[in-house]
LUMZA-922601 format. One line per 3 residues: for each residue y, z, x of N, C-alpha, C. Coordinates in steps of 0.02 Angstrom, whole numbers, padded with zeros to 5 digits. Example, Ala and Ser with C-alpha at 12.3 -4.5 7.8 and 13.67 -1.06 7.14 Angstrom:
-00284:00390:00660:-00225:00390:00615:-00165:00390:00660  -00112:00354:00642:-00053:00357:00684:00002:00394:00645
//
This chain:
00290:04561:-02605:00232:04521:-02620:00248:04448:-02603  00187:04416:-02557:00207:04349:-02566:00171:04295:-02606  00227:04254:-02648:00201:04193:-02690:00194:04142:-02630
00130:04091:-02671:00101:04055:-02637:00145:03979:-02710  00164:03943:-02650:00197:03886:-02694:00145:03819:-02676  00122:03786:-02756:00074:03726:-02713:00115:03688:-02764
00122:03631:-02698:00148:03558:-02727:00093:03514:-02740  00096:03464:-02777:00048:03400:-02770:00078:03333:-02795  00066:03299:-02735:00057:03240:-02741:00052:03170:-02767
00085:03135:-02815:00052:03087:-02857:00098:03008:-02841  00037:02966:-02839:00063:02917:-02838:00076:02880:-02913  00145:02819:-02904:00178:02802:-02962:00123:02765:-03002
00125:02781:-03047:00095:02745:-03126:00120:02698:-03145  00172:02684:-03158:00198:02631:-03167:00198:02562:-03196  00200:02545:-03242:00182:02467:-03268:00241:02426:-03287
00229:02378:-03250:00269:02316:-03265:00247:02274:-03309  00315:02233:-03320:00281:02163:-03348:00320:02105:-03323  00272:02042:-03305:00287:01996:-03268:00286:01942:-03311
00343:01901:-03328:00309:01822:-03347:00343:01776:-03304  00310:01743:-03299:00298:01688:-03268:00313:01592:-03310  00346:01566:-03292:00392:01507:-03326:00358:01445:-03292
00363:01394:-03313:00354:01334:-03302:00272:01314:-03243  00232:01334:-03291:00174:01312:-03241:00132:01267:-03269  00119:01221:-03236:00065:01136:-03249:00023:01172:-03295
00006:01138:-03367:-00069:01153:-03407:-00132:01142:-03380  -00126:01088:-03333:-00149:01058:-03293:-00192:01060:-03247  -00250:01093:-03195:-00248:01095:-03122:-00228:01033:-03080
-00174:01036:-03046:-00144:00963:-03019:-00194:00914:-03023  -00206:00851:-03033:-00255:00779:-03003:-00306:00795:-03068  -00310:00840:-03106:-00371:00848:-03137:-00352:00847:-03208
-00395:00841:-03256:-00403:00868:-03318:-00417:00959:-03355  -00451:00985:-03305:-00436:01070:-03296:-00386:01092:-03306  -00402:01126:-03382:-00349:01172:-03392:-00345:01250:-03348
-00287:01258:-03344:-00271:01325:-03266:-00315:01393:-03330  -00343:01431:-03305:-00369:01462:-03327:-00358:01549:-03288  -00364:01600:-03338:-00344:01673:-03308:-00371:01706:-03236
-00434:01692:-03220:-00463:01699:-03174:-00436:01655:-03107  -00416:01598:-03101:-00377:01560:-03056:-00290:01597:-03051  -00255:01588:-03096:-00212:01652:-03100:-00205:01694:-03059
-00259:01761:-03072:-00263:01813:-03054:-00285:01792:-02955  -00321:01767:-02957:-00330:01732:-02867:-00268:01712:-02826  -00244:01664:-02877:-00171:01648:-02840:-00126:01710:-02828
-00110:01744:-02873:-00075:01834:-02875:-00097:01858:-02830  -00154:01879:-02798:-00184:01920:-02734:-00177:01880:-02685  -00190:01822:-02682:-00173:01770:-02608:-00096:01783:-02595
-00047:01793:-02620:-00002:01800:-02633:00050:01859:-02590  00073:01872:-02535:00092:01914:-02513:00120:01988:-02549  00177:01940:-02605:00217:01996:-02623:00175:02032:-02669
00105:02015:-02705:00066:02049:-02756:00034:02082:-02696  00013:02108:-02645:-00053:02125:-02598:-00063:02213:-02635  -00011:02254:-02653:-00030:02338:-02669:-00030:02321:-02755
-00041:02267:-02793:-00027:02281:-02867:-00103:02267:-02889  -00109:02304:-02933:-00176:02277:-02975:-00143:02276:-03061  -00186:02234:-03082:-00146:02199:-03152:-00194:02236:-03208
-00163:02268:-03254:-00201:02298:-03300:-00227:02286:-03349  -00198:02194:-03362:-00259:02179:-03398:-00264:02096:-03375  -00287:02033:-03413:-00302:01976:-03381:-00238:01951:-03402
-00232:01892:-03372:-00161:01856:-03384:-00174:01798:-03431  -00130:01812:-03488:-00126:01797:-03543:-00105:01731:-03523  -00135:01648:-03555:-00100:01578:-03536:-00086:01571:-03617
-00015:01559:-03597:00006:01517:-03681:00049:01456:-03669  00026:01418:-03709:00068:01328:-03701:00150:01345:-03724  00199:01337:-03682:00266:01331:-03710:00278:01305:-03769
00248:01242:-03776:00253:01207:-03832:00170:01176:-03872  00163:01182:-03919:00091:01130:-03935:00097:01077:-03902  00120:01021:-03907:00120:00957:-03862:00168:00961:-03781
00178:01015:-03753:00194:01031:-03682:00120:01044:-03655  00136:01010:-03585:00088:01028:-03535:00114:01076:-03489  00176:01117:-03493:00179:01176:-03483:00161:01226:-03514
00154:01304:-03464:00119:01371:-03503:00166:01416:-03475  00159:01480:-03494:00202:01533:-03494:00158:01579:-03477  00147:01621:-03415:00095:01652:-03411:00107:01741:-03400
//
């Protein structure tokens, strides 16, 4: 008798986590604070992000209360 063998396929699931160090509170020249949606733009313009999609929004937190750096 012959068995029939089925393979399948799956691509990786996988989740990372990324942080990100020393970035302006700032948008350069401006008073605009950098916000998640600008973030997430810069990440896709971005060569080495081009196959990742992010599973949730990117969290901005101030390093310090009186730092104009964030930790993203």
């Amino acid at each position: 008798m012959l068995s029939i063998l089925t393979i399948s396929l799956r691509l990786s699931q996988s989740k990372l986590y990324l942080k990100i160090l020393g970035i302006p509170y700032f948008i350069e020249d401006t008073n605009i604070p950098i916000l998640s949606n600008i973030v997430e733009r810069v990440l896709q313009s971005t060569h080495i992000f081009n196959n990742m999609t992010l599973a949730s929004k990117p969290k901005i937190i101030k390093a310090l209360n009186k730092s104009d750096m964030v930790i993203i």
